[in-house]
KENU-231128 format. One record per residue: residue in three letters; x, y, z of N, C-alpha, C in turn. Coordinates in nm, 3 decimals, padded with zeros to 5 digits, m for minus. Layout:
[node ala [X Y Z] [X Y Z] [X Y Z]]
...
END
This chain:
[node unk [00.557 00.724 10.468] [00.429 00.756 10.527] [00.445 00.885 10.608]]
[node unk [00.326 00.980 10.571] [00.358 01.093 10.651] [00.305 01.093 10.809]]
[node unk [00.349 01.136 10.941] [00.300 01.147 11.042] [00.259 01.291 11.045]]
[node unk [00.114 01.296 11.112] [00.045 01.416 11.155] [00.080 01.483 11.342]]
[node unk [00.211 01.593 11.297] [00.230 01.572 11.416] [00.107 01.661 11.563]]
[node unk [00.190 01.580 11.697] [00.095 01.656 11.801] [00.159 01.731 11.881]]
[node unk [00.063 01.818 11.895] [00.163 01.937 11.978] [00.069 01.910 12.103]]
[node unk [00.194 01.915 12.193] [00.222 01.839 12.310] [00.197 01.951 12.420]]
[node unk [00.239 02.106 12.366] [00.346 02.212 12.469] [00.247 02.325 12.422]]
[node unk [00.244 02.409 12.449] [00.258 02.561 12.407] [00.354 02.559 12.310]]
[node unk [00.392 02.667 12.250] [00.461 02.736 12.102] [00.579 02.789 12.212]]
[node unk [00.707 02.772 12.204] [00.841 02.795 12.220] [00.832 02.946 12.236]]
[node unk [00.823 03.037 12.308] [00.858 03.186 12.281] [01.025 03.229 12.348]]
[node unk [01.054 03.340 12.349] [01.160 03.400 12.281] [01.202 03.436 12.450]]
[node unk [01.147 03.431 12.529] [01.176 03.416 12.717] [01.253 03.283 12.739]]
[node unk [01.129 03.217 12.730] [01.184 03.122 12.723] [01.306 02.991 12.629]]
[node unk [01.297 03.047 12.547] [01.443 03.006 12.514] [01.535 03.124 12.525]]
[node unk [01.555 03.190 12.621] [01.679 03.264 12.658] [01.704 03.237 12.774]]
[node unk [01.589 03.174 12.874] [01.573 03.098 13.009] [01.659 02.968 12.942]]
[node unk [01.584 02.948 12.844] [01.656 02.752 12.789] [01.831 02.757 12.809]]
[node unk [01.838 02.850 12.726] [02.002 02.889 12.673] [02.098 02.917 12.759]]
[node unk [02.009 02.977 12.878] [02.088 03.058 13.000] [02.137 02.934 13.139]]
[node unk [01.998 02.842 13.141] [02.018 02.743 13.201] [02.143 02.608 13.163]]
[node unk [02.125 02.600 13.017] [02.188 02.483 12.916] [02.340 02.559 12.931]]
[node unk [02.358 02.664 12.919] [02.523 02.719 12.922] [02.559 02.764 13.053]]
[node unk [02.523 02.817 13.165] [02.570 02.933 13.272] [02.599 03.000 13.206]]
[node unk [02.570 03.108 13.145] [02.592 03.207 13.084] [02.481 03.296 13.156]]
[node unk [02.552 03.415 13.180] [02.426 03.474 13.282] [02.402 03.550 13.132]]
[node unk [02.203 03.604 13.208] [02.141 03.629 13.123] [02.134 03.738 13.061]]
[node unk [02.197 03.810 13.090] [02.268 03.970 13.012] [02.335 03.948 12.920]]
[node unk [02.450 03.851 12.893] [02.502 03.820 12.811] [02.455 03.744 12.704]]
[node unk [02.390 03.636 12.781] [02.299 03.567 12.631] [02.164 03.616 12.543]]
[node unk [02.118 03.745 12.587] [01.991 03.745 12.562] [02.013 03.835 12.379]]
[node unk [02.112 03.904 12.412] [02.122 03.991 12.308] [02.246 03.877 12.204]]
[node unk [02.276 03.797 12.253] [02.303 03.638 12.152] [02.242 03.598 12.051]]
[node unk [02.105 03.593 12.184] [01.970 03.494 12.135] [01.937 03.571 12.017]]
[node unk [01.910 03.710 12.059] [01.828 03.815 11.994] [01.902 03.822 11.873]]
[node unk [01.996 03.867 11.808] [02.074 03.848 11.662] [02.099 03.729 11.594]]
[node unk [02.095 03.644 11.710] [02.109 03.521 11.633] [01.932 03.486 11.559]]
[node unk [01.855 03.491 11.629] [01.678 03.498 11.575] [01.667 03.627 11.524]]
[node unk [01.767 03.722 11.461] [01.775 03.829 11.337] [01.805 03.789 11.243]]
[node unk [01.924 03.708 11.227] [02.010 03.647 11.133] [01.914 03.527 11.061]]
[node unk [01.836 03.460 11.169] [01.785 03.324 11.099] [01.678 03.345 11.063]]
[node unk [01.606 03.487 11.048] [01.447 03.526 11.008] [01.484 03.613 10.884]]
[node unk [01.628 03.702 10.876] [01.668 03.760 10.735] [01.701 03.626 10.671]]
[node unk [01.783 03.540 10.732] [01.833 03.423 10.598] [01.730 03.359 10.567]]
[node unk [01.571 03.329 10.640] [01.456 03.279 10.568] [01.407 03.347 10.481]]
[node unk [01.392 03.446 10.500] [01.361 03.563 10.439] [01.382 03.617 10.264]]
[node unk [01.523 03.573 10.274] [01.611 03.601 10.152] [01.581 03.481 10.059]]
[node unk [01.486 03.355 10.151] [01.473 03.230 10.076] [01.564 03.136 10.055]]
[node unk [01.749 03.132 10.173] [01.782 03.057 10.152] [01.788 02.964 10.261]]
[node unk [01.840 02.830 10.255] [01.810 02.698 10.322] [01.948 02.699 10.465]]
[node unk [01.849 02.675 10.545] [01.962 02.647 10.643] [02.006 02.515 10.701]]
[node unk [02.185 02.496 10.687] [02.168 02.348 10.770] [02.218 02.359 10.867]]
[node unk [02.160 02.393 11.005] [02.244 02.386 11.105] [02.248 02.263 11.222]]
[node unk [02.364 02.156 11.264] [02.313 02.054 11.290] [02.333 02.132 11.438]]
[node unk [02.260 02.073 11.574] [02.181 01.947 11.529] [02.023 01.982 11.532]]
[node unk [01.964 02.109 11.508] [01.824 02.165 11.452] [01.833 02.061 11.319]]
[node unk [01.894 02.083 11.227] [01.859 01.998 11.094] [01.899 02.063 10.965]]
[node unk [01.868 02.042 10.839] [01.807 02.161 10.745] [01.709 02.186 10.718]]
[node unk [01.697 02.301 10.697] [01.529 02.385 10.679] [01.564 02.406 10.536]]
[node unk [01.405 02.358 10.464] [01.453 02.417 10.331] [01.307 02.481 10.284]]
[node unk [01.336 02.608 10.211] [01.218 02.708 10.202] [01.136 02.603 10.069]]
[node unk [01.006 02.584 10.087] [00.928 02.508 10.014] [00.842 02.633 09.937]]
[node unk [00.784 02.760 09.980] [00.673 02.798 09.891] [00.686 02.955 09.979]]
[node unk [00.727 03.075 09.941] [00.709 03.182 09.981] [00.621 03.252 09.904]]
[node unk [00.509 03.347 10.008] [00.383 03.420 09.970] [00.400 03.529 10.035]]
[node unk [00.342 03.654 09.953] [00.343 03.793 10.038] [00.225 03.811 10.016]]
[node unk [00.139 03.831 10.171] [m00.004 03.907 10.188] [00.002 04.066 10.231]]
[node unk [m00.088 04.129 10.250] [m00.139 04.240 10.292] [m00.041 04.303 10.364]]
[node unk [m00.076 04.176 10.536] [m00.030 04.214 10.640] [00.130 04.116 10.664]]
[node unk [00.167 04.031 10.577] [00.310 03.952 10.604] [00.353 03.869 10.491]]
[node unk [00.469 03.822 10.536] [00.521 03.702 10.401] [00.520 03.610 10.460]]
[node unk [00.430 03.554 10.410] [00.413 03.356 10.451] [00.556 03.302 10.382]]
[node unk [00.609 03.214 10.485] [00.699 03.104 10.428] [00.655 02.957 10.476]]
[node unk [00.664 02.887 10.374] [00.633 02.729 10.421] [00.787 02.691 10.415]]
[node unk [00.806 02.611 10.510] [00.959 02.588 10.534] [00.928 02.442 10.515]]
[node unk [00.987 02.289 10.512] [01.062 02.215 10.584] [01.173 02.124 10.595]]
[node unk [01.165 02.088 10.743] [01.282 02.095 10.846] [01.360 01.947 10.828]]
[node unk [01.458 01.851 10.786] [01.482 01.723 10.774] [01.576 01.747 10.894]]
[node unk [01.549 01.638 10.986] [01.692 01.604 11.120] [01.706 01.445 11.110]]
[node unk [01.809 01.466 11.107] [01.883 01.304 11.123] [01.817 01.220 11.206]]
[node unk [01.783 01.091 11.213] [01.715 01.051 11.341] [01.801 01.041 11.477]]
[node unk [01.972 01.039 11.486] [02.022 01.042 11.574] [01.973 01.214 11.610]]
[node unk [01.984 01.287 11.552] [01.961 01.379 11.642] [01.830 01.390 11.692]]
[node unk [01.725 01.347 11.655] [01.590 01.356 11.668] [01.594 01.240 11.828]]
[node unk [01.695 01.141 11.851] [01.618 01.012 11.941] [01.736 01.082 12.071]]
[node unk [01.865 01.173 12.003] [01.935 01.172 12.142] [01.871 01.284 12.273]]
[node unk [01.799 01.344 12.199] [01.744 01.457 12.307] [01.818 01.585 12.301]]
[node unk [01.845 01.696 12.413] [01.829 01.825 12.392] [02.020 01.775 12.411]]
[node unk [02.127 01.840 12.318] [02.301 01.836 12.320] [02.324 01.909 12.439]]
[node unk [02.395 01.909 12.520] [02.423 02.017 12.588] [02.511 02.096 12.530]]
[node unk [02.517 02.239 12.588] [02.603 02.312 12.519] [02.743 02.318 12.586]]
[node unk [02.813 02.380 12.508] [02.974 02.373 12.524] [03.012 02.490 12.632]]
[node unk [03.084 02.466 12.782] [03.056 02.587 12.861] [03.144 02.661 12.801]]
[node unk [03.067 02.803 12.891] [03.127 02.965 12.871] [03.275 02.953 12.951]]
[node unk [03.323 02.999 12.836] [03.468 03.059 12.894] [03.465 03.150 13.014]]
[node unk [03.516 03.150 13.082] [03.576 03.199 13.183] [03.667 03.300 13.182]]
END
């Protein structure tokens, strides 16, 4: 059975998960931002190219239907996560070396 999901929040922007990342590691924020930033290069060329990502514990994303308009390329993606990762909540991350 499919669930219609609800959005609860605002849409995730790109501040704030470098606030998320910066808080979740101590990693001060000079160092993580340009992290964040190649790492959301890397994962918008590998959608891009149309191939599937599994990264746990996000999940795998798998490209369902790519379209090029006018002004962009639509991708319909989706996302399967394990239910353990879906019920344990946000992992913490592994601290910064020292």
């Amino acid at each position: 059975m499919s669930e219609t999901p609800t959005v609860t929040a605002p849409p995730l922007k790109k501040k704030e998960l470098i606030d998320t990342v910066v808080a979740r590691s101590g990693v001060k924020k000079r160092d993580a931002k340009p992290v964040v930033e190649a790492m959301l290069a890397v994962l918008g060329e590998t959608i891009a190219d149309g191939r599937e990502l599994n990264l746990a514990p996000m999940g795998k994303l798998k490209i369902t239907r790519m379209k090029k308009t006018s002004k962009a390329q639509v991708i319909t993606t989706r996302l399967r996560r394990n239910e353990q990762a879906q019920s344990d909540g946000p992992e913490p991350l592994a601290q910064a070396a020292e």
